[in-house]
C-alpha positions in Angstrom: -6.3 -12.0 -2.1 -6.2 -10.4 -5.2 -2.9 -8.3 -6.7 -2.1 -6.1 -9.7 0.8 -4.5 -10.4 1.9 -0.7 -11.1 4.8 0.4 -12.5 6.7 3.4 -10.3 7.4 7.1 -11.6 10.5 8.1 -11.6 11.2 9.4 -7.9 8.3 8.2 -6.5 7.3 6.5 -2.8 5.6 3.5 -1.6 3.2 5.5 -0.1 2.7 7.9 -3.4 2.1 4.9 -5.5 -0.5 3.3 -3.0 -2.2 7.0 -3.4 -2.4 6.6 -6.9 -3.1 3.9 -7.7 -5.5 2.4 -4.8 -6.3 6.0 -2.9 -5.3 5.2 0.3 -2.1 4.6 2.2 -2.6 3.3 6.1 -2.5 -0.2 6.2 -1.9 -0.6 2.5 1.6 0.7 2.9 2.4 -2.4 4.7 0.4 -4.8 2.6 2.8 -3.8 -0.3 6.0 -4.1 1.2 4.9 -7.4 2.3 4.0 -8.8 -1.0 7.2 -7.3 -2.5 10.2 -8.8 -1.1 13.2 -6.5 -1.5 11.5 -3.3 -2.5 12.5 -1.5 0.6 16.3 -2.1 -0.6 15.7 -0.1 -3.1 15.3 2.9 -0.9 12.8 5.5 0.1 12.4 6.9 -3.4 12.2 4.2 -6.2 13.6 4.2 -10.1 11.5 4.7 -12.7 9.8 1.3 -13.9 10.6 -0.5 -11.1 7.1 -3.0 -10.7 5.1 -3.0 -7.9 2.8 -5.6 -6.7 -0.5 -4.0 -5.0 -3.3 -5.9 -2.9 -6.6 -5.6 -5.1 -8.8 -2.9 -3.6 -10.7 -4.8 -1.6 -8.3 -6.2 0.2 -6.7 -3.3 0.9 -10.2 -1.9 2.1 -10.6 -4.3 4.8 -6.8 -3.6 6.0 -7.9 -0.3 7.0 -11.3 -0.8 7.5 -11.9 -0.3 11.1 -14.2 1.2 14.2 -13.4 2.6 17.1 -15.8 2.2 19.9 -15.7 4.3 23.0 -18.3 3.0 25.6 -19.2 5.4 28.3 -21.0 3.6 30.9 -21.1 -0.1 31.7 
């Protein structure tokens, strides 16, 4: 798996940097607090400059790629 790295705004979520940078947030929420040890002690809203690691797209793609299959009959 594949990262790179973004470098947070000043104020600025998890989730709002996932958006940014990657367009997309379920799943690769998770992803990045995994690969960033620590980075939820910094709290909800993060400092300016404060690096992020991020999965490479397509890894976060098949995080949240998925299909829901409803069967009606047997």
């Amino acid at each position: 798996m594949g990262t790179i790295t973004a470098t947070a705004l000043d104020g600025e979520t998890v989730d709002e940097i996932c958006w940014r940078m990657l367009g997309a947030t379920a799943g690769v929420t998770e992803q990045v607090l995994a690969l960033n040890a620590g980075l939820a002690a910094a709290g909800p809203r993060l400092p300016a400059g404060t690096q992020v690691t991020l999965p490479d797209t397509a890894s976060a793609a098949t995080a949240t790629a998925t299909i829901d299959i409803v069967q009606l009959w047997n």
